[in-house]
Residue, then its C-alpha position, 0 to 999 in steps of 0.5 A: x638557160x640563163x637568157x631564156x629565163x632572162x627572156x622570160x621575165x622580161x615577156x612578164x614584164x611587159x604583159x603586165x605593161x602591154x597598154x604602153x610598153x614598146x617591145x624590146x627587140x634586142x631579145x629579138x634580134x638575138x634569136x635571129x643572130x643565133x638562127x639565121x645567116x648574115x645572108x638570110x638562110x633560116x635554121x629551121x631544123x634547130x628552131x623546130x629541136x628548140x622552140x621555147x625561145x621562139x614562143x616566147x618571142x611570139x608572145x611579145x608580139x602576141x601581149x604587145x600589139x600597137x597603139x594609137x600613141x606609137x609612131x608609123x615607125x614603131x607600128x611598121x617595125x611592129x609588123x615587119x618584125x611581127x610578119x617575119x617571126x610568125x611566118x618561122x612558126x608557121x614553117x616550124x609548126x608544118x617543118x620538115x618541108x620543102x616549101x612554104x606552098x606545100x602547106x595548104x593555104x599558108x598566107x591565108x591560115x589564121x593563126x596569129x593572134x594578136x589584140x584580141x583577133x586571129x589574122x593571117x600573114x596575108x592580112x598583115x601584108x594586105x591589109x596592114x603593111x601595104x596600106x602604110x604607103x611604105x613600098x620597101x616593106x616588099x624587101x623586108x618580109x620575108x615569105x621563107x623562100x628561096x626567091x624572097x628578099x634575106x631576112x635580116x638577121x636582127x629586128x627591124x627598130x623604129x629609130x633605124x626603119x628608114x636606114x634598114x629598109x634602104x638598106x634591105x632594098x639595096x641588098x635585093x637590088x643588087x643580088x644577081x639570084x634575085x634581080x639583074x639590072x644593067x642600063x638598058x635590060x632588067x631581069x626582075x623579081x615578080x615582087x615588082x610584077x606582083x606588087x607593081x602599084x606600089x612601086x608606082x606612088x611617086x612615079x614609074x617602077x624604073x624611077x622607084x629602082x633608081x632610087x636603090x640601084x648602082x646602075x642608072x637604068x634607062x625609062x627605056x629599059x626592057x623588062x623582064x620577070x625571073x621565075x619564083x623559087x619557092x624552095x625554102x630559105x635554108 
């Protein structure tokens, strides 16, 4: 009871101050340490038993949209944070469910309302996210899948993006569900099928991969894509 009055008065504090107040994502990051895995797995089911903490949280975003004075990396950790908070309350509002496609067009719903507009997840990824020219955005939203990058289990800060999206691609790379990598063979996510132009903006995919990847993959390695689990992160 305490921290959600404490949250609160916070969220008036900065609705008062939304034209140049930076969000404070410790309240943030303390929903996702109470409710996600060191591995990304979601509690889905005590965020739907519960949901005051996460309005309140939504609210943040919703009263704190970016401005023109922040920085690339506040405006990203704005949307990285943004995308993976409304992507819960989109699983929540439609829970119990098995899967993130069985709900009707979820990428597509407009249902985040931030300064002034009605977007869609898609709209944040595509239009927003996408067109920063930050290809490790990839391994930090998460599309509450089996198959997905984990979500981290505390916000993603400006003062620590580039560690933390470093971090997140390493941890991706590396987790033999969702990738296996050795020098002359890839079994790849369709992340990388699906969003190849991205990894591209400096030189081959294989290059993007050897940037990240504890193996030295040769230019010459055969490439393959794994199937998407599209089961929910539970």
């Amino acid at each position: 009871m305490i921290k959600r009055l404490i949250a609160l008065i916070t969220f008036i504090f900065i609705s008062f101050n939304s034209h140049t107040q930076k969000i404070d994502y410790s309240l943030w990051t303390s929903f996702l340490e109470k409710n996600v895995t060191s591995n990304g797995k979601i509690n889905y089911k005590a965020i739907k038993e519960d949901e005051a903490d996460l309005k309140i949280y939504l609210n943040q975003f919703i009263k704190t949209p970016p401005q023109d004075s922040w920085s690339k990396n506040e405006i990203l950790a704005y949307w990285i944070n943004a995308y993976n908070a409304f992507t819960i309350k989109l699983i929540v509002d439609n829970y119990p469910v098995k899967s993130i496609k069985d709900i009707k067009k979820p990428w597509d719903k407009k249902f985040i309302p931030i300064d002034g507009d009605i977007i869609s997840l898609n709209y944040i990824e595509h239009d927003i996210l996408r067109k920063m020219n930050e290809p490790r955005i990839h391994f930090a939203i998460v599309c509450a899948s089996f198959s997905c990058p984990k979500l981290l289990n505390k916000a993603y800060t400006s003062n620590n993006l580039d560690n933390q999206l470093t971090q997140a691609t390493k941890d991706f790379l590396k987790d033999s569900h969702k990738n296996k990598i050795s020098e002359d063979s890839l079994e790849l996510s369709k992340i990388f099928q699906w969003f190849t132009n991205d990894f591209k903006q400096n030189g081959s995919l294989i290059h993007f991969l050897n940037q990240y990847s504890n193996i030295k993959i040769s230019e010459k390695a055969k490439v393959e894509y794994k199937d998407y689990n599209w089961n929910l992160n539970e």
